[in-house]
N, C-alpha and C positions, 0 to 999 in steps of 0.2 A: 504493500500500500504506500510506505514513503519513496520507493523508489517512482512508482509511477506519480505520486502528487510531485517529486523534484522533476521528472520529465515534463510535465504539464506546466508546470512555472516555466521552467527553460522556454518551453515551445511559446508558451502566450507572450512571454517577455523578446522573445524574439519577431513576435508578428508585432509590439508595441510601437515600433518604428515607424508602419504602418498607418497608428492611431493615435493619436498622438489623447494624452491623457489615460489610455487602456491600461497602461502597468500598471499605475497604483490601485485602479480597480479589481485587474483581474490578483495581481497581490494578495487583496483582501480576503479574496476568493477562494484561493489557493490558503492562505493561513487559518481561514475559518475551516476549512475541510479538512488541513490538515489537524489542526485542534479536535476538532468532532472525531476522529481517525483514531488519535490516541486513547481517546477513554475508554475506559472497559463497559461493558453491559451493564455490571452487575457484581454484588459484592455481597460477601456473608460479614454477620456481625454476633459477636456474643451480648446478650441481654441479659441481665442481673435476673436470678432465681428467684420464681413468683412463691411467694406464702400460701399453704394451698391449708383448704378446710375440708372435709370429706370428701374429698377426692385421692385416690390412688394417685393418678399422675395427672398432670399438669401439660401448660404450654409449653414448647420448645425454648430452649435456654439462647437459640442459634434461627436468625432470622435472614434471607436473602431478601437483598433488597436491591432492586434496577436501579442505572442510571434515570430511565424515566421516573420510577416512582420515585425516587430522591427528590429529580427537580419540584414532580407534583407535590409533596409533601414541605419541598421548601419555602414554594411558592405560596401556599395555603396559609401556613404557619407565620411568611412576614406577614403578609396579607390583613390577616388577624389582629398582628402586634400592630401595626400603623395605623388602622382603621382603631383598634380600642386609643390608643394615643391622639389620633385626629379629633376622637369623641371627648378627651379630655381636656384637649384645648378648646374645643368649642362651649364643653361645660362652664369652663374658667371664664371664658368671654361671655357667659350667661345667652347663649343664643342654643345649648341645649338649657331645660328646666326639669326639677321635677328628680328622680327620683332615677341614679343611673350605676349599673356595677359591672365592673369591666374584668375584661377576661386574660389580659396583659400576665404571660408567665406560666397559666395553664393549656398553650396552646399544643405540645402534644397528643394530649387527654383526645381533642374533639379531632383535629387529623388522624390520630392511630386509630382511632374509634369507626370516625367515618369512611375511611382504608377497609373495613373489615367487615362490612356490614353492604346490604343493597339499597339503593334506591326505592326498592318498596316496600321496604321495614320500615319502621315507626318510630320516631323518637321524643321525651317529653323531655321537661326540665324545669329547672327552678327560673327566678329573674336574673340570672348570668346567663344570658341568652344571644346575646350580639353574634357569640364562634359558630354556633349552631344555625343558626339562623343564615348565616352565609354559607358555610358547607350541603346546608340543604338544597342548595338553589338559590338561594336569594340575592339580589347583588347590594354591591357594596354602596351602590349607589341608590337603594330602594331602602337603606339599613340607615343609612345617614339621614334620611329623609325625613324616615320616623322617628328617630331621634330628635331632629328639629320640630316635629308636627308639621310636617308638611305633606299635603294633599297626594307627592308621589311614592309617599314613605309606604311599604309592605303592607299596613294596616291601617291606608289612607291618610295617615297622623292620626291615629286617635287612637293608636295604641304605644306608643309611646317603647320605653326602653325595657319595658318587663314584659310587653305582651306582642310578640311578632309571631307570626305562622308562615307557615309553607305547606305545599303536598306532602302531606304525612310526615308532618312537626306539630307538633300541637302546643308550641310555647317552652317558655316566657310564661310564668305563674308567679303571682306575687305571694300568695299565702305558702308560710314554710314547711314544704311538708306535701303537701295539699296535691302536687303533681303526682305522686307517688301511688296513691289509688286508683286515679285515674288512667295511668300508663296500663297497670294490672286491667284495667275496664277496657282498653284496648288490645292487649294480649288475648283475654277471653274473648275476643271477638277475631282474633287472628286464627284462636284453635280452631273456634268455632264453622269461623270460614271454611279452615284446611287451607289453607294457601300456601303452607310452608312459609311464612312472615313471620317474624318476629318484634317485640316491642322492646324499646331499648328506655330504663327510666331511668335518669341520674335526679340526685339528691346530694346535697352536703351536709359537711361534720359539722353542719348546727342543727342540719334537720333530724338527725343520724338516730337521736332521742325521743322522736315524736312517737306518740304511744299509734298514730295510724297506719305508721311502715308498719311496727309488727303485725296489725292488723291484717293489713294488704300482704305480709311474709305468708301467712295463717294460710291464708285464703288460694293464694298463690302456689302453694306446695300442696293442698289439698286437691287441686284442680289439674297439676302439672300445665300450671298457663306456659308458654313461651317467654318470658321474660327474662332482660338482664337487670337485673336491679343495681346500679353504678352509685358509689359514692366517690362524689370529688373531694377527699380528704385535705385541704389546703391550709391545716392546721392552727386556722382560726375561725371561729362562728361569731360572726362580727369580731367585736373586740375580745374576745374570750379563746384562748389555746384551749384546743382538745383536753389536755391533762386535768383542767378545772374543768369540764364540764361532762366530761366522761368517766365513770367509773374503769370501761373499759374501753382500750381506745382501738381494738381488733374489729374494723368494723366490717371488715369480712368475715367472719366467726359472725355475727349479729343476727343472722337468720338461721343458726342452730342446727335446727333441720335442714336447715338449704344449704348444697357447697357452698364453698368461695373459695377466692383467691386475692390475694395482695399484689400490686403493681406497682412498678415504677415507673409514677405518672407522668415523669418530664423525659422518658425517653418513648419519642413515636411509636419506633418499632416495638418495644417491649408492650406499649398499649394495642399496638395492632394484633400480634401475636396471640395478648390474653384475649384480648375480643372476637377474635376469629373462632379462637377453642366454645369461649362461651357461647355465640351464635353454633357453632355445630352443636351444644349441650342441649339448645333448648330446641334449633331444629330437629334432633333425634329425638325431644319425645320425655325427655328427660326430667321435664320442670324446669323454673327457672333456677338462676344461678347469679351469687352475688360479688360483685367486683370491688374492689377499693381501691383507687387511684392516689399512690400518694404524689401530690401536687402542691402547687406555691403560688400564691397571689403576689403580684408587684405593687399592685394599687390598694388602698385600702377597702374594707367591704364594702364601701360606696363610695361615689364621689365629695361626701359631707365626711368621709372619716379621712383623715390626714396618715394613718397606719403606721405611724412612730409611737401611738402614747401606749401600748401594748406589745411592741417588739422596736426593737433597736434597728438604728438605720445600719450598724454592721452586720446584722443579721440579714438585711435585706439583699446588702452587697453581694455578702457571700454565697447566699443562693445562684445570683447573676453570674459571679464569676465562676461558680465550681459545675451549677445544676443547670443552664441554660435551655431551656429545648432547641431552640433555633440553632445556637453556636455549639451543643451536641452533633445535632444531623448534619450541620457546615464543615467541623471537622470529620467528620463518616465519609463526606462527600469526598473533600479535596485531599486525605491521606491518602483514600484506597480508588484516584483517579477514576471517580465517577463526573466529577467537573471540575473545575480551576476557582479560584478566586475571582477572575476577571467577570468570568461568565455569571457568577451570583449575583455579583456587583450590580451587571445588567439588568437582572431582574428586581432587583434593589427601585433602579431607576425608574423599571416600568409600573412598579409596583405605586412609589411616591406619585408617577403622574396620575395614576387612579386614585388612589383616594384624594389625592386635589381635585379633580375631575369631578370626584363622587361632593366633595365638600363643597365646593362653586352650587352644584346643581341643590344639593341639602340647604344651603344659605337663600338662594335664592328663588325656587319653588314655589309657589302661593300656597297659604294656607287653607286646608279645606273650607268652603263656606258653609255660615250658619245653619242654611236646608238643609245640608244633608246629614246634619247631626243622628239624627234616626234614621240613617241608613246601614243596611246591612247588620241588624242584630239577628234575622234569620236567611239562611240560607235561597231554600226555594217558594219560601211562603208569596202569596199576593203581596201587593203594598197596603200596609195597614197605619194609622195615625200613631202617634207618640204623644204624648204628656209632656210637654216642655217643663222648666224652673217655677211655672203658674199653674193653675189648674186654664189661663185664658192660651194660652202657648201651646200651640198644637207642629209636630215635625211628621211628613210623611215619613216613613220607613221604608226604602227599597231594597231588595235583595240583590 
């Protein structure tokens, strides 16, 4: 291959005489192909040993991973991190409002997850929904949108930064806890199908407590529903570290009767790996299966908490510099020549001009009008009236 890309240079550099301007294009040409040339396909990686709960064995300790899923996986992950960052500037400039928690730090969790799973499973979640929300489909510029209320945002603007959807997402839940039955409500309707679908419910270590998971645990092993029951462990529930608020902090053990397994959530691959195993657990039949992701917030649990006055800004660091997700899979990448530096870099750039793109069109957007405040609370219903702030305020409601 490099013998023939050095004869292709010679020959084009030699017709350049010809064309005057040709060399430094076909150059270009030639160094790009030859770049592309060198990298390998594909690369194996060891993954830190999952904590397993009744189960004999477990996920693979050793993940293959392509040059292409690399990049897709790289690309996903800044993607994330810029867009939660773009949201936190626009929170600071008060042109977001209201009530926002960003996902800056756990973005392996929602990449390796969404790696591992199809497009026609099912996913819920708490109000840390922004990563989810764009892996599902949605773009980043329909994300921004809603986040400002504006008329093009996911959920018209009027659902704001806790409540976005997509095709089989179902949120963005503000009550804590509260998604967690209801995922179980849509796995039982996956058995029930037979579709071979699965429902995928994540919860965090503040919800970890609430007496309804076990409910929905109960209910869910008795039934053998298809569920993964996920917790995003990020070792605080708001202001509060696990250790005060959990007797135990094993929060895969939690469903007793249900397997589980422990992850480490800042590495993609090791998230995709376990997720893969747990979707084959509950497509076989098995009942669900509970996951625990350990993971790390950069932000604090909302954009009103500053996340210093319960851990230390060296604690923060250090997570940055040892646990990274991003600068994890960038070194995977560029050690074992699945891409270079330069070429990340690129996507870097292309990545910035999007969410400026996505933020221009989020800032400037009109916001929905008053009419159609009662539209779309029901799907395929007629249009029927709404009750405005008076009993004299009347909004039609369209589906």
């Amino acid at each position: 291959m490099r013998k023939m890309l050095a004869a292709l240079s010679r020959l084009l550099q030699g017709s350049a005489a010809h064309k005057p301007g040709a060399v430094s294009e076909a150059a270009r040409v030639v160094v790009a192909s030859r770049n592309y040339a060198d990298f390998a396909n594909e690369a194996s990686f060891e993954v830190k040993k999952h904590d397993l709960h009744r189960l004999e064995e477990g996920p693979p300790t050793t993940a293959v991973m392509t040059r292409e899923e690399g990049l897709q996986y790289y690309r996903t992950m800044q993607t994330i991190r810029r867009m939660e960052l773009k949201a936190d500037q626009l929170y600071k400039q008060k042109i977001i409002r209201g009530f926002c928690h960003l996902y800056d730090g756990q973005e392996a969790c929602c990449a390796g997850l969404e790696a591992a799973i199809n497009k026609t499973d099912h996913l819920i979640t708490a109000y840390r929904c922004h990563a989810f929300t764009l892996t599902r489909g949605v773009s980043v510029r329909e994300i921004l949108a809603e986040l400002t209320g504006r008329k093009g945002g996911c959920a018209k603007g009027k659902g704001g930064s806790m409540h976005m959807y997509a095709k089989n997402f179902y949120g963005g839940n503000g009550i804590v806890g509260a998604q967690v039955p209801l995922g179980a409500g849509v796995a039982l309707a996956c058995k029930y199908l037979g579709n071979d679908e699965i429902c995928v419910t994540l919860y965090g270590d503040g919800a970890a407590n609430q007496g309804q998971i076990f409910e929905t645990f109960n209910m869910a092993a008795l039934w053998k529903l298809p569920c993964i029951f996920i917790c995003e462990n990020n070792r605080y529930g708001m202001g509060t570290s696990v250790e005060r608020a959990a007797a135990s902090t094993d929060y895969y053990k939690r469903g007793d009767f249900i397997p589980g397994l422990r992850v480490d959530g800042m590495d993609v691959l090791a998230v995709r790996e376990a997720s893969k195993f747990a979707a084959d657990h509950c497509r076989s039949g098995k009942g669900p299966i509970v996951m625990e992701l350990q993971t790390y917030r950069y932000h604090g649990h909302s954009m009103s908490d500053p996340g210093i006055s319960y851990r230390t800004r060296e604690e923060i660091q250090e997570v940055r510099s040892k646990s990274d997700p991003i600068t994890l899979l960038k070194d995977r990448m560029v050690n074992n020549n699945l891409a270079n530096v330069e070429e990340l870099k690129e996507i870097d750039v292309e990545i910035r001009k999007l969410i400026e793109d996505a933020s221009q069109f989020a800032t400037t957007d009109p916001e929905p009008p008053l009419e159609e405040l009662g539209n779309y609370i029901y799907r395929r219903d007629p249009p029927f009236e709404v009750r405005g702030p008076n009993q004299w305020t009347r909004y039609k409601s369209v589906g």
